[in-house]
C-alpha positions in Angstrom: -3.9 -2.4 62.9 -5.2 -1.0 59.6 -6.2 3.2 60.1 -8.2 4.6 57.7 -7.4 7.9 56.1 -9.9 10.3 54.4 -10.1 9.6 51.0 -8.4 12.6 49.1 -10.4 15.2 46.9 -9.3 13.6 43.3 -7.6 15.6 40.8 -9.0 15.8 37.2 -6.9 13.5 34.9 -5.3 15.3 33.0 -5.8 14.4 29.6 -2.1 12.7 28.4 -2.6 10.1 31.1 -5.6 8.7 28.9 -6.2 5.0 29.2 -2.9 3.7 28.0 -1.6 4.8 31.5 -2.2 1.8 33.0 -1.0 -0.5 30.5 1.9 -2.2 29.6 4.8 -0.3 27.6 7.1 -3.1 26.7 5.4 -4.6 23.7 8.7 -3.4 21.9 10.3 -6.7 23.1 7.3 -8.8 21.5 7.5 -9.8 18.4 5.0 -8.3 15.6 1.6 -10.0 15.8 1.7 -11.8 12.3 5.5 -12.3 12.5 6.2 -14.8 9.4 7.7 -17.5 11.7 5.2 -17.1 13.7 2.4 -17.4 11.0 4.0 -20.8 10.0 3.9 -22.5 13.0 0.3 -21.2 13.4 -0.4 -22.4 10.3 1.2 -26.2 10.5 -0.8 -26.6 13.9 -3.9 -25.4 13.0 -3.8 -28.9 10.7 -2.3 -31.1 13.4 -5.6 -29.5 15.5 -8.4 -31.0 13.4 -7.6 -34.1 15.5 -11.0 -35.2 16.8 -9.4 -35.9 19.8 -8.0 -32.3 20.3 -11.2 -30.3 19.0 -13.5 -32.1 21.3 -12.1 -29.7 24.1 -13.9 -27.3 22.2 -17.4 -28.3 21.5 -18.5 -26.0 19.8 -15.7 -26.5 16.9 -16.0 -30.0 17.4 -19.6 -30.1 16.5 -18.9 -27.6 13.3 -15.8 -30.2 12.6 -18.3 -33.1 12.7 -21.0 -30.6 10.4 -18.1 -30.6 7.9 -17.5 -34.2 7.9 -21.1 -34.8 7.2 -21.3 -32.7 4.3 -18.2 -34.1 2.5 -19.4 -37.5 3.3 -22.4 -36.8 1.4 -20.7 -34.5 -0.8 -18.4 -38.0 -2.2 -21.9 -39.6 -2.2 -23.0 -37.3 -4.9 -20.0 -37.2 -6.9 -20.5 -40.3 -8.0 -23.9 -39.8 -9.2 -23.4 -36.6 -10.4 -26.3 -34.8 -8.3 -27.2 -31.1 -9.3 -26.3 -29.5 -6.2 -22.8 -30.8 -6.7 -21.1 -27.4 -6.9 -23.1 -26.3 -3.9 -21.9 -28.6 -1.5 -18.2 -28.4 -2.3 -17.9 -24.8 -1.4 -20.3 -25.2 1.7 -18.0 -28.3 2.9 -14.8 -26.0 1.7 -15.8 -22.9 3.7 -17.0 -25.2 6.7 -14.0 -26.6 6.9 -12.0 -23.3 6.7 -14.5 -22.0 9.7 -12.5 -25.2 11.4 -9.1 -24.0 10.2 -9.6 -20.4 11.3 -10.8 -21.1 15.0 -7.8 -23.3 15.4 -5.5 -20.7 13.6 -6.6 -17.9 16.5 -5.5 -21.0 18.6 -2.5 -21.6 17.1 -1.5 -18.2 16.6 -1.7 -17.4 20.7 0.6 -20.6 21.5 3.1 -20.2 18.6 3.4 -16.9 20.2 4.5 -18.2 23.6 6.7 -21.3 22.2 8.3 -18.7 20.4 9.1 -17.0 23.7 10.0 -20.3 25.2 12.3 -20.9 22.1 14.3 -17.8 23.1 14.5 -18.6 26.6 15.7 -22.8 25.8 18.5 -21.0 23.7 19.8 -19.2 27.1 19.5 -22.7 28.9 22.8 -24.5 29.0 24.7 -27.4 30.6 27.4 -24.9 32.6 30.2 -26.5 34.2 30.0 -26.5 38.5 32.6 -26.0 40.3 31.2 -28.0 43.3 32.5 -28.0 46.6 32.7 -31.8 48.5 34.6 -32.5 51.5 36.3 -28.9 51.4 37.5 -29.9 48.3 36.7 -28.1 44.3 35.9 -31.0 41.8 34.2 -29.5 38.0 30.7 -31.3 36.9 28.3 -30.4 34.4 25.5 -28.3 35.5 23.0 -30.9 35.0 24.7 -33.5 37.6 23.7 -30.7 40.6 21.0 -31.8 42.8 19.3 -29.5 45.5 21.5 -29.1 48.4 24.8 -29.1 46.7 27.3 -26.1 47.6 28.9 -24.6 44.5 31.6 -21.2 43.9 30.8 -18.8 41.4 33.8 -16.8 40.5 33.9 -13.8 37.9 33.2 -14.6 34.3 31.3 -17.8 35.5 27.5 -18.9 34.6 25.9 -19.5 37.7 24.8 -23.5 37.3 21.5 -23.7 38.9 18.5 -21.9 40.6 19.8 -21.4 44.9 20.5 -19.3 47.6 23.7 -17.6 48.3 25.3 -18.7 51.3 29.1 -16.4 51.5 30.1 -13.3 49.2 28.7 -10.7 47.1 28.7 -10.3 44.0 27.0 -8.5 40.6 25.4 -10.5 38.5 24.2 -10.3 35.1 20.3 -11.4 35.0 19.9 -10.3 31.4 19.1 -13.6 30.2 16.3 -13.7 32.4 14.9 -10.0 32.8 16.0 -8.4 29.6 17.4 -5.6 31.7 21.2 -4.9 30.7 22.2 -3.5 34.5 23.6 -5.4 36.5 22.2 -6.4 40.1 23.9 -6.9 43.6 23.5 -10.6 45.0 24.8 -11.1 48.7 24.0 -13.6 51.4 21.4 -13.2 53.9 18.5 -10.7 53.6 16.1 -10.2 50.5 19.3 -10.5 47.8 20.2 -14.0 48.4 18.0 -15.7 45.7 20.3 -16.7 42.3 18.8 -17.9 39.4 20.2 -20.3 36.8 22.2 -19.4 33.6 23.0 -15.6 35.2 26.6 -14.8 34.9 28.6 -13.6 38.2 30.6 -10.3 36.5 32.8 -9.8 39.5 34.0 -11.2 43.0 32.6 -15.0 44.2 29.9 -16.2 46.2 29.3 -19.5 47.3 25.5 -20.6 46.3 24.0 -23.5 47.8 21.6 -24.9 45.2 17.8 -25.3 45.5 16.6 -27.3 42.8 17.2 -30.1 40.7 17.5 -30.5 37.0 14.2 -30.1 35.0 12.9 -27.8 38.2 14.8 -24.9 37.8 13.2 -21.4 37.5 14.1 -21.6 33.4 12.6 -24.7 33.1 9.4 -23.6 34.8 9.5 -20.3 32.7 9.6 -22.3 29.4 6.6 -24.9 30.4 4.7 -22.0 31.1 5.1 -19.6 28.5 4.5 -22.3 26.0 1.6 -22.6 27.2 0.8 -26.7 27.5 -0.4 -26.6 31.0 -2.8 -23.6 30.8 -5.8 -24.1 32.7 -8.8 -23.0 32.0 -10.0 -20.3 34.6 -13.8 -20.2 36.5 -15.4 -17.8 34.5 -13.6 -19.1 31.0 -15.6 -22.6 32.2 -18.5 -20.9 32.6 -18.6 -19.8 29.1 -17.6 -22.8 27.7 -20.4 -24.6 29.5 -23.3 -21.7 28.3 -21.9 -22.3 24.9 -22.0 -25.6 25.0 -25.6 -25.6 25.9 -26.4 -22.9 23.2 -24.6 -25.3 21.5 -26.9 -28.5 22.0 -30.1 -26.5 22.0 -29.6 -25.3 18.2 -28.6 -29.1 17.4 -31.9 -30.5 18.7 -33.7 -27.3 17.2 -32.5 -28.1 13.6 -32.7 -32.0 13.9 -36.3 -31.6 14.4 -36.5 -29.3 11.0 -35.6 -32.0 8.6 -38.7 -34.2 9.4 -40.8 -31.0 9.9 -39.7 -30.1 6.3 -40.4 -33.5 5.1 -44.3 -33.1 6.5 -45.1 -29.8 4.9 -43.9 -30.4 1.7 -45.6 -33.7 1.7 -48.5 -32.4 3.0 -48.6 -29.4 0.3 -47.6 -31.2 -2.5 -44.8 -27.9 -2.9 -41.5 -27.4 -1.9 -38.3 -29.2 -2.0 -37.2 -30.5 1.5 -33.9 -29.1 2.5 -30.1 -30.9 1.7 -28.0 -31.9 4.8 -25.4 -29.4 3.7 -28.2 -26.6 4.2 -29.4 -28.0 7.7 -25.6 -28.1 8.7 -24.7 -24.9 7.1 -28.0 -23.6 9.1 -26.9 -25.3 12.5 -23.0 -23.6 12.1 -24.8 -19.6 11.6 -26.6 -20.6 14.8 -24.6 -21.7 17.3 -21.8 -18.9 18.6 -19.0 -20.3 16.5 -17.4 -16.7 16.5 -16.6 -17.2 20.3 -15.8 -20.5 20.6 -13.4 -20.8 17.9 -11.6 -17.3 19.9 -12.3 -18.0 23.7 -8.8 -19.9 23.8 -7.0 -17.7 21.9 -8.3 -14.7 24.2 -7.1 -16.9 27.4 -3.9 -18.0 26.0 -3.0 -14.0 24.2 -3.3 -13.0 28.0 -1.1 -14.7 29.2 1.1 -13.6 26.5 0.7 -10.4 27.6 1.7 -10.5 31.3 4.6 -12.0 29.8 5.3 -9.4 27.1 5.5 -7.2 30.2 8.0 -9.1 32.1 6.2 -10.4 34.5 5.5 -14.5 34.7 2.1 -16.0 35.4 1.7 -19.3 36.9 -1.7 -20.2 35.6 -4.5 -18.4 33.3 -6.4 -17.9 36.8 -4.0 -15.8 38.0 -3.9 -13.2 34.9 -8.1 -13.4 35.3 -8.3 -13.3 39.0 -6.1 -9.9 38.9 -8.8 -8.6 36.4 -11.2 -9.0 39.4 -9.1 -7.9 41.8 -11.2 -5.5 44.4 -8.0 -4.3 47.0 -5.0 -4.0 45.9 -1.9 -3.4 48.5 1.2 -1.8 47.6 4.1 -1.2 50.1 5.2 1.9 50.7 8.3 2.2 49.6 9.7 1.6 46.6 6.0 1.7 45.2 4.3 4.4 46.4 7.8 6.4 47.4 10.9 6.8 45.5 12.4 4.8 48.3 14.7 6.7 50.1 13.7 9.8 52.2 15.0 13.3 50.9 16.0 16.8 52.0 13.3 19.0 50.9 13.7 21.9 53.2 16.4 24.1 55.9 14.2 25.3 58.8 16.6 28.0 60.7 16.7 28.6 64.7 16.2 32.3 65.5 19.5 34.5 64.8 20.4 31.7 61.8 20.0 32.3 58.4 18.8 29.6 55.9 21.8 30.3 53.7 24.0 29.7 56.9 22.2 26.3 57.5 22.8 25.3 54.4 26.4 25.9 54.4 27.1 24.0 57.5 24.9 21.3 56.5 26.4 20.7 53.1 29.8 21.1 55.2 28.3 18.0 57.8 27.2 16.1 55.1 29.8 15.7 52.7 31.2 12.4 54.6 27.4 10.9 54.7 27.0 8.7 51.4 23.6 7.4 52.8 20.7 9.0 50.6 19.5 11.0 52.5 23.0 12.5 53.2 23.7 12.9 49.3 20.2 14.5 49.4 21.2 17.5 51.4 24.3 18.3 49.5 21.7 18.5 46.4 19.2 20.5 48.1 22.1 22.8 49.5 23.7 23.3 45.6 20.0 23.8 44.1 18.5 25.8 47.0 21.4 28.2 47.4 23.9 27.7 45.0 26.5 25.7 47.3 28.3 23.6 45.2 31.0 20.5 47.0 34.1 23.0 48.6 37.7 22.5 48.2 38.5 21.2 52.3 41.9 19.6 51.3 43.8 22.3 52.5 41.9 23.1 55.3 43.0 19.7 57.0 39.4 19.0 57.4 38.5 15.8 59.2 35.5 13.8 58.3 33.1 12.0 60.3 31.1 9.4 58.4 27.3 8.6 59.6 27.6 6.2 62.3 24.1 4.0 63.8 26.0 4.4 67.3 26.5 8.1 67.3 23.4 9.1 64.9 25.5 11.6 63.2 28.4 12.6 60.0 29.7 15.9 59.8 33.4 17.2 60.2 35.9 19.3 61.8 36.9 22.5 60.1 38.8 25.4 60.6 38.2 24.9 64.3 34.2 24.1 63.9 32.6 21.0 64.9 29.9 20.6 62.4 27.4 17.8 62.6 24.4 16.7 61.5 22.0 14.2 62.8 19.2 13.0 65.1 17.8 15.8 66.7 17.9 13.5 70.2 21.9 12.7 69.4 22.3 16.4 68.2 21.1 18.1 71.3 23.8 16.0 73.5 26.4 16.8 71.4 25.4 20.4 71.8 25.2 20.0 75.8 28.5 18.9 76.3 30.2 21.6 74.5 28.2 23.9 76.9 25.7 24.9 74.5 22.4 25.3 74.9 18.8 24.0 73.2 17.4 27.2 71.6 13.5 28.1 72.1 11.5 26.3 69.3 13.7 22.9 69.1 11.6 20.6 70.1 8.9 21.9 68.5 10.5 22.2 65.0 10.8 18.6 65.5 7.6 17.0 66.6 5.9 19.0 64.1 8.1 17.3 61.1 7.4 14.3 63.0 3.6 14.6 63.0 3.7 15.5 59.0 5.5 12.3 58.4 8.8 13.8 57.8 12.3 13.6 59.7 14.0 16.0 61.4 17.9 16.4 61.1 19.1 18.6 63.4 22.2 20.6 62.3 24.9 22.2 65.0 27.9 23.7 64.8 30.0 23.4 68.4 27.9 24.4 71.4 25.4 26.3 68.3 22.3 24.4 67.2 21.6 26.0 63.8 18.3 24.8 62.7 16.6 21.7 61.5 16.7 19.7 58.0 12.9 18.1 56.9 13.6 15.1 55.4 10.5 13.1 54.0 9.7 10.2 51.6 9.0 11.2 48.2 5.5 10.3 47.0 6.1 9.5 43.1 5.1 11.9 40.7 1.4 11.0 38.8 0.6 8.5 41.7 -2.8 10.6 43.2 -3.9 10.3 39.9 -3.1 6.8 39.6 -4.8 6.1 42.7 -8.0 8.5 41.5 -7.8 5.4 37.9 -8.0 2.4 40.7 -11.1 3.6 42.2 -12.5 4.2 38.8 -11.8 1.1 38.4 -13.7 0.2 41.1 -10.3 -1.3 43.3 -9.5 -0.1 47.1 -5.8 0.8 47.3 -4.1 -0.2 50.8 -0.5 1.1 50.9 1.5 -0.9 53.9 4.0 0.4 55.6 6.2 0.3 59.2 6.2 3.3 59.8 3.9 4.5 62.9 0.5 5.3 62.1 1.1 9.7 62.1 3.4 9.4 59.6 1.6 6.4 57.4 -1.2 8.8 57.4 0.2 11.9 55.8 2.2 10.0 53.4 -1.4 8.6 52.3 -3.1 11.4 52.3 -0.8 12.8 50.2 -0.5 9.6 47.6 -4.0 9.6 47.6 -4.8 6.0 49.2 -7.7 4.8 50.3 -6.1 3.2 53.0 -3.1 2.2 55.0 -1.7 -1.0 57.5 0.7 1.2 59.5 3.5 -0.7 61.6 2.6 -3.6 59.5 4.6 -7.0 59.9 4.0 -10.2 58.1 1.2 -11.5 60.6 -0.8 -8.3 60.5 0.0 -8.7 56.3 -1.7 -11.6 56.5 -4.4 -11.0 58.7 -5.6 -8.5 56.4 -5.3 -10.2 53.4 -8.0 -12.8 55.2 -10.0 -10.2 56.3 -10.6 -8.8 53.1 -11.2 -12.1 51.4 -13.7 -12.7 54.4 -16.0 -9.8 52.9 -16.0 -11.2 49.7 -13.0 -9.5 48.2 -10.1 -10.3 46.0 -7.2 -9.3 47.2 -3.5 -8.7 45.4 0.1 -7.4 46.6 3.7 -7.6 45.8 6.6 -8.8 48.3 9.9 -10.2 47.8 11.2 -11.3 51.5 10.7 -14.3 52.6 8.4 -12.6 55.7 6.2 -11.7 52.9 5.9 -15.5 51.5 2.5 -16.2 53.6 0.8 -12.9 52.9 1.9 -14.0 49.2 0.0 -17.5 49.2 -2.7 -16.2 50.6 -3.3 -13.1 48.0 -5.5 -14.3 45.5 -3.0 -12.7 43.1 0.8 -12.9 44.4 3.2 -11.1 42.6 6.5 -11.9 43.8 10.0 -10.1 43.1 12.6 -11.9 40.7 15.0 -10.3 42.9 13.3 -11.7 46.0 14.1 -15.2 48.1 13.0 -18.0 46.4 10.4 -18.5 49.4 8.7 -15.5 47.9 9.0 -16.7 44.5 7.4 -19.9 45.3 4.6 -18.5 47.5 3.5 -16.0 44.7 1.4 -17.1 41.6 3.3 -14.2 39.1 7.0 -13.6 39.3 7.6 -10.0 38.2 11.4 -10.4 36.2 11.9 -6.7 36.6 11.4 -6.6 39.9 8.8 -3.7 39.7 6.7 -3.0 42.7 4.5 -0.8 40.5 4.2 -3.4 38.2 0.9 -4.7 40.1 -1.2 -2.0 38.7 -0.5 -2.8 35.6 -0.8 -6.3 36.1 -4.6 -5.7 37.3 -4.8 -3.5 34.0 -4.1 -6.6 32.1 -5.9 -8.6 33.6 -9.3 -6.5 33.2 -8.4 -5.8 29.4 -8.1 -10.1 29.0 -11.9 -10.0 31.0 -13.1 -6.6 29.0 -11.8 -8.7 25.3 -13.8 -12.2 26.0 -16.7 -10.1 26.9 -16.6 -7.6 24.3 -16.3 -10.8 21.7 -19.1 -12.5 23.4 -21.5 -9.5 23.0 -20.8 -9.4 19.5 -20.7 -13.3 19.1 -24.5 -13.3 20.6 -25.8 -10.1 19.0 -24.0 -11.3 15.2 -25.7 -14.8 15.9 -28.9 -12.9 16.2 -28.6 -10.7 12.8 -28.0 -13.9 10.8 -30.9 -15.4 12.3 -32.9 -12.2 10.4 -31.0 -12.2 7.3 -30.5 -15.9 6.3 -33.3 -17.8 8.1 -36.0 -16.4 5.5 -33.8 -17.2 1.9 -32.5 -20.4 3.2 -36.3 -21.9 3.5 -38.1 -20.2 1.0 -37.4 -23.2 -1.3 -39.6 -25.2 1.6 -41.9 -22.6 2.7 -42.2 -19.9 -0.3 -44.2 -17.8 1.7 -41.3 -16.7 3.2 -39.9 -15.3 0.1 -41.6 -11.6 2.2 -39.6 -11.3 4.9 -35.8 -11.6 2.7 -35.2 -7.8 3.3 -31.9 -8.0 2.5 -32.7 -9.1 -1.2 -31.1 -11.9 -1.3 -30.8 -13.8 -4.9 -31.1 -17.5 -4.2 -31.6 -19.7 -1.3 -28.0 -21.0 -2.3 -26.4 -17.6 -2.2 -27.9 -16.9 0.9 -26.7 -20.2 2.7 -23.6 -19.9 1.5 -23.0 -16.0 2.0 -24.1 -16.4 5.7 -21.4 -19.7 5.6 -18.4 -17.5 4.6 -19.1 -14.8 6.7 -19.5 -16.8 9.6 -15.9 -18.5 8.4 -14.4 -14.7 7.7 -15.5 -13.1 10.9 -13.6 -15.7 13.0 -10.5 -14.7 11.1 -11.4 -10.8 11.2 -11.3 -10.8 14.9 -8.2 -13.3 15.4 -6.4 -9.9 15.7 -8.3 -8.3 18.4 -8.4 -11.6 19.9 -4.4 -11.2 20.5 -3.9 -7.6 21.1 -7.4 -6.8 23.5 -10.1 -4.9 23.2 -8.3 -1.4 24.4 -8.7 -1.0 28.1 -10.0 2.3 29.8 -9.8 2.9 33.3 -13.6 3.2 33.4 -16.4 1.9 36.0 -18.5 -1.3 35.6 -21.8 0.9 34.0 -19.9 2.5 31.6 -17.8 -0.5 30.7 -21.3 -2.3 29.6 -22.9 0.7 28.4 -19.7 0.8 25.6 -19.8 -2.7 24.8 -23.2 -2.8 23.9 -23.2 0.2 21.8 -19.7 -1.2 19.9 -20.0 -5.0 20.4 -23.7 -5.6 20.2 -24.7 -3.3 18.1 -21.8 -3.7 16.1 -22.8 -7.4 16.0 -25.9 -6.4 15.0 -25.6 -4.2 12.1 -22.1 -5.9 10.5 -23.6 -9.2 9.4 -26.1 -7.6 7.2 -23.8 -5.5 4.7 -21.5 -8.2 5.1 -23.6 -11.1 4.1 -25.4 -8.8 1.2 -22.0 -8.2 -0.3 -20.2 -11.7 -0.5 -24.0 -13.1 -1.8 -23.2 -10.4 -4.8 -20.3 -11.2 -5.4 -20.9 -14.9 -5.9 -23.9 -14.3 -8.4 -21.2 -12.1 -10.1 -19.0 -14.9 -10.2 -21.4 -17.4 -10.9 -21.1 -19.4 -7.7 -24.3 -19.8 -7.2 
């Protein structure tokens, strides 16, 4: 059952967690944006892209690739009779189809950046030799022979040969190849640590791995399709777009079909005027429909994606990068995420007569044999707390007592004392039948640790209880404030948990959630997951046990541990390689910078569409209607100039923005209002104001050049 918690009193932030804090800080391992190899591939495909059949996914490029095609149609009509406006319409058809070239290039640009990923990860794919076992017996076959089910050893030194489960052993493995991370991990049978992966190398003992896929379905392979990008789908709102643009698209296609007859009219009904070329109407139709965003809505999609992966983490699909940009709860287990993990000794609470110094000793003493965290943890606080460094008990013919889960307790035996540490239940008993007795306060010292979400370790020496050690989970250090950015954001943070419901509450309270699934298992997971989504809310969360598969399918965003059970893996729709819990929240980060970029390019897309419509509109039919010759504020020399100024801007900006179009518009943790507020002060009126200087310079520069 999920108990609500009051929602902390947020902290200022301060101002060094600004609003890179959220985002991604492993773009080190990306290449540079305009990397030369990188450039040429762009470069080549962007070519290969002017197939009709490609662009017409795009229709607004497709009808600008058609525009061009008209106007060097006409354009080798007119060279051979040698027509005035010759010079004109080569540079309009030139620049029109560069405006072509560049859209594809922000294309190209985003995909050459994944194959060149996938190009890096098809090096560390190899045909390893199995060492299958058939019949009880060890025959050697290539990798690539394996088929799901098959039962191979991996021994030390070995690549492991395909993606599977491992069934005997334990072993450390090198996942480098996969994560990037250089330490080496623990794989074991049974549990969350049994999932192997494909061209990993074993760097000591064996295990026996039972494989799970067959060739051509392995996690690598899936990895490389992916990150190249050839499957991407295009998500809801991304079709959306498309479809407005599309319509914009067809609107401003009727509207200047209709011109060319209108012209004809006028200047046959006032016997003045010349009636414009089709390389004007065309050049008019391209300034008019939102060429800016359609030749980058791709390239925003597709640099997402790139993104998430520059981070480490692998999406399944475009919609799942988007949908965890609209993510409205977000849950986050305990520990590991919203803990350091493992509980710690934070504090020696001495019976009366005891002092804390005393306390400490003996528990350093009891612990010294416990090599569970929380044992090491009081031998730290001891030394830091008082000063008690690790003792020289050779001599002293001391005998140990590791931690046991039947007796609840370590400690040792010492120059005649029987120092232990433990339970407070198992504590007390061994206390009792020494003829000891419970001192006033015990209990009490205990359920209140209890009640704060702590545990008590009780600490005895022979019949003598001495005091009381608060162990509690650690709460990371920034994560209030991190929790304060997520409701800026406008996201509900649910932290899940097993513990029982007292505890869950003070360890929220103090992480600053908004609320909590206490004594959670994988049906109650699940049942919240579809309650949320119920209401009308997205939903995302991490997991890595197969328990946690369902609640993983059902998130609308699933990100799954690398070093989780392939059932997990499967289930979720990202596949975090470092393993990460706290990865989410920058995954959601990403995801709301790739929804912040399309619309931030789309507010300047409309709003530049809407300045050219002022500035150009005027010269370009003053030739037809003169009386327009008033309104060309901008002073613009010919009707030529002005067509073809407005044409290479129009070309330029596409290219201008292919950078922004990559990286993102910056993200800042800020709420819906504000967002919109700043992108139509910087986007729209940006795309207001830029097309004006812009288009008045590049028409003076080609009267200074004599271009037209």
């Amino acid at each position: 059952m999920a108990t609500s918690v009051q929602t902390p009193t947020p902290r200022p932030i301060q101002p060094q967690q600004d609003s890179t804090s959220l985002l991604p800080h492993k773009l080190s391992r990306s290449r540079p944006l305009f990397d030369p190899e990188i450039v040429r591939r762009a470069t080549r495909d962007s070519f290969v892209k002017l197939n009709p059949l490609t662009l017409i996914k795009n229709p607004v490029m497709f009808v600008v690739e058609v525009g061009a095609a008209l106007v060097t149609v006409f354009l080798l009509r007119d060279l051979f009779t040698k027509h005035a406006t010759l010079g004109f319409e080569f540079q309009i058809a030139l620049w029109l189809w560069f405006t072509v070239l560049f859209a594809n290039f922000a294309e190209a640009m985003a995909e050459a950046r994944g194959k060149a990923q996938a190009d890096t990860l098809r090096k560390a794919k190899t045909d390893t030799m199995a060492k299958r076992l058939l019949n009880g017996k060890t025959e050697t076959v290539p990798g690539s022979k394996l088929r799901a089910g098959d039962i191979v050893l991996a021994e030390t030194g070995d690549l492991i040969p395909g993606d599977g489960e491992v069934l005997e052993g334990i072993a450390t493995v090198d996942e480098s190849v996969i994560t990037g991370e250089s330490a080496p991990v623990i794989r074991e049978s049974g549990g969350d640590r049994s999932a192997v992966t494909g061209g990993t190398k074993v760097l000591s003992d064996q295990i026996k791995i039972r494989i799970t896929s067959n060739p051509g379905e392995t996690f690598l392979d899936r990895m490389i399709a992916l990150v190249e990008g050839a499957e991407r789908q295009k998500t809801p709102n991304e079709i959306a777009l498309n479809i407005l643009i599309a319509g914009l698209t067809l609107i401003f296609l009727l509207a200047v079909a209709t011109l060319h007859p209108f012209a004809i009219y006028s200047v046959a009904s006032a016997g003045a005027g010349t009636v414009p070329t089709i390389a004007v109407l065309v050049s008019l139709l391209v300034c008019l429909i939102p060429t800016t965003i359609g030749g980058l809505l791709s390239a925003i999609g597709i640099a997402g994606m790139d993104r998430v992966m520059q981070d480490n983490v692998l999406a399944m699909s475009g919609k799942a990068v988007e949908a965890s940009g609209d993510v409205n709860t977000l849950l986050l287990d305990k520990t590991g995420t919203i803990t350091l993990g493992n509980r710690q000794a934070v504090e020696f609470i001495p019976f009366s007569g005891v002092t804390e110094e005393e306390l400490a000793d003996a528990a350093q003493l009891s612990s010294l044999a416990d090599e569970t965290p929380e044992g090491r943890s009081v031998v730290v606080l001891a030394k830091e707390k008082y000063g008690l460094r690790g003792r020289e008990v050779a001599q002293h013919e001391a005998n140990f007592i590791p931690f046991s889960a039947y007796t609840r307790m370590s400690g040792v035996d010492i120059d005649g004392r029987a120092l232990r540490k433990g339970a407070s239940t198992a504590v007390a008993h061994f206390v009792k039948e020494r003829g000891g007795t419970i001192p006033p306060g015990y209990e009490e010292a205990s359920d209140r640790i209890s009640r704060n979400g702590g545990t008590p370790l009780a600490v005895a020496d022979g019949s003598r209880a001495l005091g009381i050690i608060h162990l509690k989970d650690i709460v990371k250090g920034g994560m209030k404030e991190r929790m304060q950015q997520l409701r800026t954001m406008g996201i509900r943070s649910v932290m899940i948990t097993g513990d029982n419901p007292l505890t869950a509450a003070a360890i929220a309270h103090e992480a600053g959630v908004d609320d909590f699934l206490a004594q959670a298992t994988p049906a109650d997971k699940l049942a919240y997951i579809k309650k949320e989504q119920a209401e009308g809310r997205l939903v995302a969360m991490t997991g890595d046990g197969t328990n946690d598969a369902p609640a993983l399918a059902q998130a609308d965003v699933g990100v799954a541990m690398n070093t989780g059970t392939m059932a997990a893996k499967e289930a979720g729709n990202m596949v975090d390689l470092d393993s990460n819990p706290t990865k989410l929240i920058e995954i959601v980060a990403i995801g709301k910078q790739l929804l912040i970029t399309r619309g931030a390019l789309t507010t300047f897309s409309i709003a530049n569409d809407v300045a050219k419509y002022f500035a150009i509109i005027p010269a370009m039919f003053m030739a037809t209607y003169p009386a327009l010759g008033r309104f060309n504020i901008m002073g613009l020399h010919t009707p030529q100039s002005a067509v073809l100024a407005a044409v290479i801007f129009n070309a330029l900006i596409i290219i201008a923005l292919v950078p922004l179009a990559l990286r993102g518009v910056k993200y800042r943790p800020l709420g819906a209002a504000s967002l919109l507020r700043r992108n139509i002060l910087i986007y729209g009126l940006g795309g207001i104001i830029v097309p004006f200087p812009g288009i008045w310079i590049i028409d003076q520069l080609l009267v200074w050049l004599h271009l037209a």
